[in-house]
C-alpha positions in Angstrom: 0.0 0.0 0.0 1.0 3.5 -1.1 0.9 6.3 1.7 2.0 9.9 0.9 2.8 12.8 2.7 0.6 15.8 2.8 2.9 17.9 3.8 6.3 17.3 1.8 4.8 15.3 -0.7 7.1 12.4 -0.5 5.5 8.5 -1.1 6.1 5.6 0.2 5.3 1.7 -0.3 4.8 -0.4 2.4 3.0 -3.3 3.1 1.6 -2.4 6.9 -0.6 0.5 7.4 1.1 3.7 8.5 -0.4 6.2 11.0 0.1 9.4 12.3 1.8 12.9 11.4 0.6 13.8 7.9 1.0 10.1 6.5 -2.1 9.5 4.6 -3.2 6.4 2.2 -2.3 7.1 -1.1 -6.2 6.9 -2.6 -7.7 9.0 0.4 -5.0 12.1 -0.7 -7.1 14.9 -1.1 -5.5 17.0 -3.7 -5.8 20.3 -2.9 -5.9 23.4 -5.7 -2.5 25.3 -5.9 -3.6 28.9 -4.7 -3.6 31.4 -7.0 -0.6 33.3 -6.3 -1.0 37.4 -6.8 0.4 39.2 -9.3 3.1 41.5 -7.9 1.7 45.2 -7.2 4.7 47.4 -8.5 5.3 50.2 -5.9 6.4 53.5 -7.2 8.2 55.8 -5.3 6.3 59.5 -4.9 7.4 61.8 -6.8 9.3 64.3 -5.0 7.9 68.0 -5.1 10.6 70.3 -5.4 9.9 73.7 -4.4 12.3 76.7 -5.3 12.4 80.2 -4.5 12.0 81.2 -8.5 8.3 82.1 -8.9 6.1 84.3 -11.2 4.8 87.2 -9.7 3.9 88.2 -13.4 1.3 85.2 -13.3 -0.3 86.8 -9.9 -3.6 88.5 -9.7 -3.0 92.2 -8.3 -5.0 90.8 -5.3 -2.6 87.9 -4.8 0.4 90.3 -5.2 -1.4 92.5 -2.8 -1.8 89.9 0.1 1.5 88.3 -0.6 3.5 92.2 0.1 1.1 92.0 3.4 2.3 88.3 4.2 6.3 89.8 3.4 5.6 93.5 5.2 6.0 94.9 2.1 4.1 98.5 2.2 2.4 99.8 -1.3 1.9 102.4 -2.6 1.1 101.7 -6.4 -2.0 100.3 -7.8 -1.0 99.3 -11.2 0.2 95.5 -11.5 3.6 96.7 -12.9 4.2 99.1 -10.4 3.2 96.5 -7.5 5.6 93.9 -9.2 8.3 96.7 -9.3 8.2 97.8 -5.9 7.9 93.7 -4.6 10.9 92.7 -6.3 12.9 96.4 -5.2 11.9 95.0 -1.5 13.7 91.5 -2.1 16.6 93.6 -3.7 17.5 94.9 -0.2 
């Protein structure tokens, strides 16, 4: 008689009956369904953000350019976009 292992696979033939452990008669094996294995999920590393210092003030909204003097205690005195952007950058100058 045939027994096999269920858990390393491995058969043997003897002619008493074996017991125990994982030792199992070679017709009663239940074969069980390989699991389906996952495909790997590639991970991606986030993309780092890199701020600079280097921005557009020409791409502001006089508003924006307004609040952002207030924020850097800039004080105006223009109202004119050009003449805000002037005297902003003439502050960083200093």
């Amino acid at each position: 008689m045939k027994f096999k292992n269920t858990k390393t696979g491995v058969v043997i033939d003897l002619t008493a009956p074996i017991s125990g452990g994982n030792w199992v008669a070679l017709g009663e094996v239940e074969e069980k369904p390989t699991p389906k294995v996952k495909p790997e999920v590639e991970i991606k590393p986030k993309e780092e953000v890199v701020e600079t210092d280097d921005f557009d003030l020409t791409k502001m909204t006089v508003d924006e350019l307004k609040t952002f003097a207030t924020e850097n205690d800039i004080e105006l005195s223009a109202t004119k976009k050009a003449d805000i952007i002037e005297e902003i950058a003439k502050a960083f100058e200093m």
